[in-house]
ChimeraX commands (.cxc) that place a marker at each C-alpha (Angstrom):
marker #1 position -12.77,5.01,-1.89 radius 0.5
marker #1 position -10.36,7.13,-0.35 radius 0.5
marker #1 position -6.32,6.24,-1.10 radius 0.5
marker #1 position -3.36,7.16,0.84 radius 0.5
marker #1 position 0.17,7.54,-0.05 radius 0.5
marker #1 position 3.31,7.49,2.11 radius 0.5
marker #1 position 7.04,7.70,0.97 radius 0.5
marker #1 position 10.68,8.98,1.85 radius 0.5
marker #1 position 12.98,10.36,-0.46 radius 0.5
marker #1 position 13.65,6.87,-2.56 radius 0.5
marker #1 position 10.11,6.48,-3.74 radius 0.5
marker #1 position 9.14,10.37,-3.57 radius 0.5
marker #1 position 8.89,10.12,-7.81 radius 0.5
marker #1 position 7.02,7.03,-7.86 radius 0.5
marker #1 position 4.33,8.53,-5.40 radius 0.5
marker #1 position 4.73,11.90,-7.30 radius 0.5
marker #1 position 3.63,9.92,-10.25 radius 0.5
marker #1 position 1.02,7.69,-8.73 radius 0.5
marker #1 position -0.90,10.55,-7.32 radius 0.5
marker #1 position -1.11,12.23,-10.75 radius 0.5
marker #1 position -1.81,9.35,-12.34 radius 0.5
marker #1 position -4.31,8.07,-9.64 radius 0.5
marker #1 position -6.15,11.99,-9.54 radius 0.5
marker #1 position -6.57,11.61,-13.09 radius 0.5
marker #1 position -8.67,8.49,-12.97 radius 0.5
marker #1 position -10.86,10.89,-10.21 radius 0.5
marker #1 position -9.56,8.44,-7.70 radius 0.5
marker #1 position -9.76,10.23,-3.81 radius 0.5
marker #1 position -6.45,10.66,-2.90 radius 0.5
marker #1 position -4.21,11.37,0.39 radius 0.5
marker #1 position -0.92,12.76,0.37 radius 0.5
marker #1 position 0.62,11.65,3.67 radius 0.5
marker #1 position 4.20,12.59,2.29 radius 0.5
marker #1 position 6.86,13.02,2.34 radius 0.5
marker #1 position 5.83,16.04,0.61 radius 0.5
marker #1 position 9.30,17.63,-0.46 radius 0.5
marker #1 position 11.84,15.55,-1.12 radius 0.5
marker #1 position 14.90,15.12,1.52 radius 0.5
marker #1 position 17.26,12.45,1.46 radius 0.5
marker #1 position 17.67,13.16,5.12 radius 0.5
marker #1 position 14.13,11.78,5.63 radius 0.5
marker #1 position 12.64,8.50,7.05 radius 0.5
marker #1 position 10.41,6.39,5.98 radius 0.5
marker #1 position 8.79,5.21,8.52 radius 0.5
marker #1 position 7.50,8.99,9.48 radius 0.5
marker #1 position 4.87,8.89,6.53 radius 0.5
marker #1 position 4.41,4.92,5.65 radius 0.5
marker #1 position 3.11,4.77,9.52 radius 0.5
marker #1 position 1.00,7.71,8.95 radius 0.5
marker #1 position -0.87,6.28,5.23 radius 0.5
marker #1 position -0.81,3.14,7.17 radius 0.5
marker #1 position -2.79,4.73,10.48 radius 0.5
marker #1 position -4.97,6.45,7.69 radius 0.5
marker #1 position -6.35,3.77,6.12 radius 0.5
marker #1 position -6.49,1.54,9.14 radius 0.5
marker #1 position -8.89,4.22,10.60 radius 0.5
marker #1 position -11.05,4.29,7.49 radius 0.5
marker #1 position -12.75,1.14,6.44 radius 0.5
marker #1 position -12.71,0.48,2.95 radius 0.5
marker #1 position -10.05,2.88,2.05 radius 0.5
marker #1 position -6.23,1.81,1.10 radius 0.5
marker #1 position -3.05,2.42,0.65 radius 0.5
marker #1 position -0.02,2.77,-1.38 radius 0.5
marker #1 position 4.03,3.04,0.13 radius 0.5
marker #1 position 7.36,3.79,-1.39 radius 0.5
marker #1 position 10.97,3.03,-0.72 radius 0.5
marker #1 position 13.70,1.36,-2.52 radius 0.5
marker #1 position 13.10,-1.96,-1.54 radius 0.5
marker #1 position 9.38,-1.30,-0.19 radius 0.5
marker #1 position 10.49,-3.54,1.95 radius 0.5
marker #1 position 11.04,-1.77,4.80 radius 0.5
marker #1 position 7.98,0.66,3.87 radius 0.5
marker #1 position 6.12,-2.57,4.45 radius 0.5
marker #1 position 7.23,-3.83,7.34 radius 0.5
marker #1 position 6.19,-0.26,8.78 radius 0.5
marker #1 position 2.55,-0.21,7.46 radius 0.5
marker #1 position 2.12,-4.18,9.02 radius 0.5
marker #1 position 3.02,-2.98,12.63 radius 0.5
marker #1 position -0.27,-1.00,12.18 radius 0.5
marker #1 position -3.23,-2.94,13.46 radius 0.5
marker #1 position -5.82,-3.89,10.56 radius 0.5
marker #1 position -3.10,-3.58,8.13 radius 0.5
marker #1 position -2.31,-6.11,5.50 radius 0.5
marker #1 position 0.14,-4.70,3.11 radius 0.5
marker #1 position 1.98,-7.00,0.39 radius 0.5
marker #1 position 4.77,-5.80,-1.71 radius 0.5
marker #1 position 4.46,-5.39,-5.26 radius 0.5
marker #1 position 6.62,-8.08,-7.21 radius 0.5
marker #1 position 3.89,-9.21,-10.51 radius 0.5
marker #1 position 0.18,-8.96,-11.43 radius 0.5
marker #1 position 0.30,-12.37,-10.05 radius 0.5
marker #1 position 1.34,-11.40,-6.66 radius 0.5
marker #1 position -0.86,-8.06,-6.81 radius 0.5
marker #1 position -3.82,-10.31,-7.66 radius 0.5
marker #1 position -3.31,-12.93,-4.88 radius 0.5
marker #1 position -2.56,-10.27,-2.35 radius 0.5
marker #1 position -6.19,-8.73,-2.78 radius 0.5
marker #1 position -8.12,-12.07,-3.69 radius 0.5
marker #1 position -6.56,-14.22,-0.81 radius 0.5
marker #1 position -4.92,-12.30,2.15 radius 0.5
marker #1 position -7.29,-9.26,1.45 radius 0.5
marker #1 position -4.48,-6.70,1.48 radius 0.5
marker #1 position -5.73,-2.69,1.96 radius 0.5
marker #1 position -1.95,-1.57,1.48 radius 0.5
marker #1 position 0.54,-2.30,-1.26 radius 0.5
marker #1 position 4.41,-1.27,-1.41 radius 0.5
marker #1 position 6.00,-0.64,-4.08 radius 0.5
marker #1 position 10.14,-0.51,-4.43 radius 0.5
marker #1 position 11.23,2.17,-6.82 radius 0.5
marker #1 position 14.35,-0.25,-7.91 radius 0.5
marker #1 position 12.11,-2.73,-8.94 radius 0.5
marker #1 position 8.86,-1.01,-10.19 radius 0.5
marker #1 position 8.82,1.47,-13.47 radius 0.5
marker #1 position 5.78,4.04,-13.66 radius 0.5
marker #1 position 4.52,2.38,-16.19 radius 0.5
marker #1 position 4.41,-1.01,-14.15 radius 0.5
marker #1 position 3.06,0.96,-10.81 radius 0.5
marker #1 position -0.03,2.30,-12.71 radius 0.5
marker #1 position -1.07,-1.45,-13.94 radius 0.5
marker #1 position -0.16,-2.84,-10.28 radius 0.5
marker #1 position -1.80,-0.19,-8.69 radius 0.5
marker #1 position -5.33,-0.15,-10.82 radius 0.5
marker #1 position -5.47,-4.13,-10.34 radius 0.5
marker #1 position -5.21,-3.95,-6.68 radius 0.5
marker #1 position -8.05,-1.08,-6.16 radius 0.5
marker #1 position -10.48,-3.13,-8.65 radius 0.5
marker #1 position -9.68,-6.61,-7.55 radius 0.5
marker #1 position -12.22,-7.66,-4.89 radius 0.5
marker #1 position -11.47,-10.15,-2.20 radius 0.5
marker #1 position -12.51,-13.87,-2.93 radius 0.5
marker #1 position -14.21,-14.01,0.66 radius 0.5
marker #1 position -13.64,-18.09,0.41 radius 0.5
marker #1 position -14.01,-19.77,3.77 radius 0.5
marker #1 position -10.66,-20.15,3.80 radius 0.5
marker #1 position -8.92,-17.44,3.43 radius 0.5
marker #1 position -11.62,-15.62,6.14 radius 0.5
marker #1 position -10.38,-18.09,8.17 radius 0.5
marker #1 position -6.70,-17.19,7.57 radius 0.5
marker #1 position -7.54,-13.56,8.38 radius 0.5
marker #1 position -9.09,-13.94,11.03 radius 0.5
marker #1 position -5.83,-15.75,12.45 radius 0.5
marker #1 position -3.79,-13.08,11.71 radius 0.5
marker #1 position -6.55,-10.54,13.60 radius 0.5
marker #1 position -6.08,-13.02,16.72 radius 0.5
marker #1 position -2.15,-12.48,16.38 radius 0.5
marker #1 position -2.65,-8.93,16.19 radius 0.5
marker #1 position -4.37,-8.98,19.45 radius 0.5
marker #1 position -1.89,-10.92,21.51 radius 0.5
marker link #1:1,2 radius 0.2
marker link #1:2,3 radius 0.2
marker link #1:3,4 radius 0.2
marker link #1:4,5 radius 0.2
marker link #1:5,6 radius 0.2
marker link #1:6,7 radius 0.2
marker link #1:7,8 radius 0.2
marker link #1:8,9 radius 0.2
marker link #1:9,10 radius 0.2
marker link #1:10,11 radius 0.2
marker link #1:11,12 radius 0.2
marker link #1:12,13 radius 0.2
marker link #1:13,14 radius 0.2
marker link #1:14,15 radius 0.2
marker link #1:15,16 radius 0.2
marker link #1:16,17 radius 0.2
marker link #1:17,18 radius 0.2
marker link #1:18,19 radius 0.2
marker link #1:19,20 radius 0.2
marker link #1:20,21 radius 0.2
marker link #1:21,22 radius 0.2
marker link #1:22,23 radius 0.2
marker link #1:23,24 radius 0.2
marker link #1:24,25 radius 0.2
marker link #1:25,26 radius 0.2
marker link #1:26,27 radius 0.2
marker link #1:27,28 radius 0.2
marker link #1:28,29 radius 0.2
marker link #1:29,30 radius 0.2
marker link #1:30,31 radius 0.2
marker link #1:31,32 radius 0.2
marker link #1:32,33 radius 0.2
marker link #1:33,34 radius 0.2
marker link #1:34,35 radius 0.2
marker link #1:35,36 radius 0.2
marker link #1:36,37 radius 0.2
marker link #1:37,38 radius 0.2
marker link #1:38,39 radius 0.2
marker link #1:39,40 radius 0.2
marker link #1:40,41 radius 0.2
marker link #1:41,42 radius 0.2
marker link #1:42,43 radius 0.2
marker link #1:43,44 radius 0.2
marker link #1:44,45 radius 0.2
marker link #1:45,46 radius 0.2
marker link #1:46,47 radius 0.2
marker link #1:47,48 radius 0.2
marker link #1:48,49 radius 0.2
marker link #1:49,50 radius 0.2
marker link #1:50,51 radius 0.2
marker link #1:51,52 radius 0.2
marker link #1:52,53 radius 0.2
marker link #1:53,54 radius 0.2
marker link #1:54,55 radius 0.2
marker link #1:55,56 radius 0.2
marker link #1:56,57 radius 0.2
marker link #1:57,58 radius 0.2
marker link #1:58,59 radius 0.2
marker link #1:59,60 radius 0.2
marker link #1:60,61 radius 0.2
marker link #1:61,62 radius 0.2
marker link #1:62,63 radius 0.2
marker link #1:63,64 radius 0.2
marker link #1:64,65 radius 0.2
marker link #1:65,66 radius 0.2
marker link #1:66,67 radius 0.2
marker link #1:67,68 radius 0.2
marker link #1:68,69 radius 0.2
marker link #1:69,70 radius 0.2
marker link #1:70,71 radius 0.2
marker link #1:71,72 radius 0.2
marker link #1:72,73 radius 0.2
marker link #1:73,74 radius 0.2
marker link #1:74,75 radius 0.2
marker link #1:75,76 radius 0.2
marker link #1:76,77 radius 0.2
marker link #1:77,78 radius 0.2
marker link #1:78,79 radius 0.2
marker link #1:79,80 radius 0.2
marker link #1:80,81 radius 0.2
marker link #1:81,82 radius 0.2
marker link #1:82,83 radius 0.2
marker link #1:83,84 radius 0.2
marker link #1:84,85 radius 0.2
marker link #1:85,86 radius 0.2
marker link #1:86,87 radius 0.2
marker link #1:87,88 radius 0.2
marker link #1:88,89 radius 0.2
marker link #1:89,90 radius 0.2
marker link #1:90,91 radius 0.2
marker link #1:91,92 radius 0.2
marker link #1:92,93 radius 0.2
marker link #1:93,94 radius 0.2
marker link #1:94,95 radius 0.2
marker link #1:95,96 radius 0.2
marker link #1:96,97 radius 0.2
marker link #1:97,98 radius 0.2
marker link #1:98,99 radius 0.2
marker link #1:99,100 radius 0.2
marker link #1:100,101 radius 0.2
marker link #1:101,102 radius 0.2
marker link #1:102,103 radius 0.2
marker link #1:103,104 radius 0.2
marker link #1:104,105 radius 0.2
marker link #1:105,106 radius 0.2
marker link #1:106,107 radius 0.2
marker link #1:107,108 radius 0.2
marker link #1:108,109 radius 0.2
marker link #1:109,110 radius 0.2
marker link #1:110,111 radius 0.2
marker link #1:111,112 radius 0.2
marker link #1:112,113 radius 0.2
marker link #1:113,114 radius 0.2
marker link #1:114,115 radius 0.2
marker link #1:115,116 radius 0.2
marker link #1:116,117 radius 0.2
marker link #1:117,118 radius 0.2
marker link #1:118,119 radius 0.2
marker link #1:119,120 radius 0.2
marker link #1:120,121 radius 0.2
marker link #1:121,122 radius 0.2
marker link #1:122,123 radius 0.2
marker link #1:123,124 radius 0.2
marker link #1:124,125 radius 0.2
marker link #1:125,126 radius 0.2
marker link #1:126,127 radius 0.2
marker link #1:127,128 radius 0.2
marker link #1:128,129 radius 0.2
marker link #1:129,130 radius 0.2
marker link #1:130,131 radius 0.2
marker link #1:131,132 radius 0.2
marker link #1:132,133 radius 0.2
marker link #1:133,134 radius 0.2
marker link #1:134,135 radius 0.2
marker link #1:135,136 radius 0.2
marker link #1:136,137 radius 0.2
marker link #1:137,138 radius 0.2
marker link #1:138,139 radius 0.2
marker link #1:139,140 radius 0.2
marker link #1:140,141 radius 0.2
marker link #1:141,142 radius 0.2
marker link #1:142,143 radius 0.2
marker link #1:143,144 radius 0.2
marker link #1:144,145 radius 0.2
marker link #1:145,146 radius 0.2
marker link #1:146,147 radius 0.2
marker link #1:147,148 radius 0.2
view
């Protein structure tokens, strides 16, 4: 499964970390930036660019930073295919793969310590959607909006 990252300056450590941490479990992972950290840059640049990644590679997904991850998720959802939930509790993490099948997750580095990130993080990648009739159903809604 390949993974890949996108952040601006306000969640360049959080990626930093995740992508050690992640690398260390032998996890395949993509660096889509930001790469050095500027607090001139924008977020958008790379959290479109992790989100294009892994819309263009089935069974592959994703991880974005901000401050919020707010608006790091709003980016990666304009991308068709996407379905990324931000990161609040395991509870939320959970439900986001079992129910709405999420490939991306955002993570706000005002709200999420490393230590939190790596548990959110490893329970998204190895939680498996519930593929219940309805929640298929609700997907497949959300594919029709993305068409319109």
């Amino acid at each position: 499964m390949k993974i890949f990252l996108g952040t601006d300056h306000a969640g360049f450590a959080l990626k930093e970390h995740l992508k050690t941490f992640l690398l260390g479990k032998d996890y395949d992972v993509a660096d889509d930036g930001a790469h050095v950290l500027d607090k001139d840059d924008d977020y958008p640049d790379f959290c479109a660019l992790a989100a294009k990644h892994v819309a263009e590679n089935p069974g592959s997904f994703g991880f974005v930073f901000g401050k919020s991850g707010t608006g790091e998720l709003i980016v990666a959802n304009k991308v068709k295919g996407i379905r990324c939930a931000l990161a609040v509790n395991e509870e939320n993490v959970r439900l986001a793969r079992e129910h709405n099948d999420a490939n991306m997750l955002s993570f706000g580095s005002a709200f999420a310590t490393p230590e939190q990130m790596e548990r959110f993080a490893i329970l998204f990648l190895e939680t498996v959607f519930s593929g219940e009739e309805r929640h298929r159903r609700r997907i497949e809604k959300i594919r029709e909006i993305e068409e319109r």
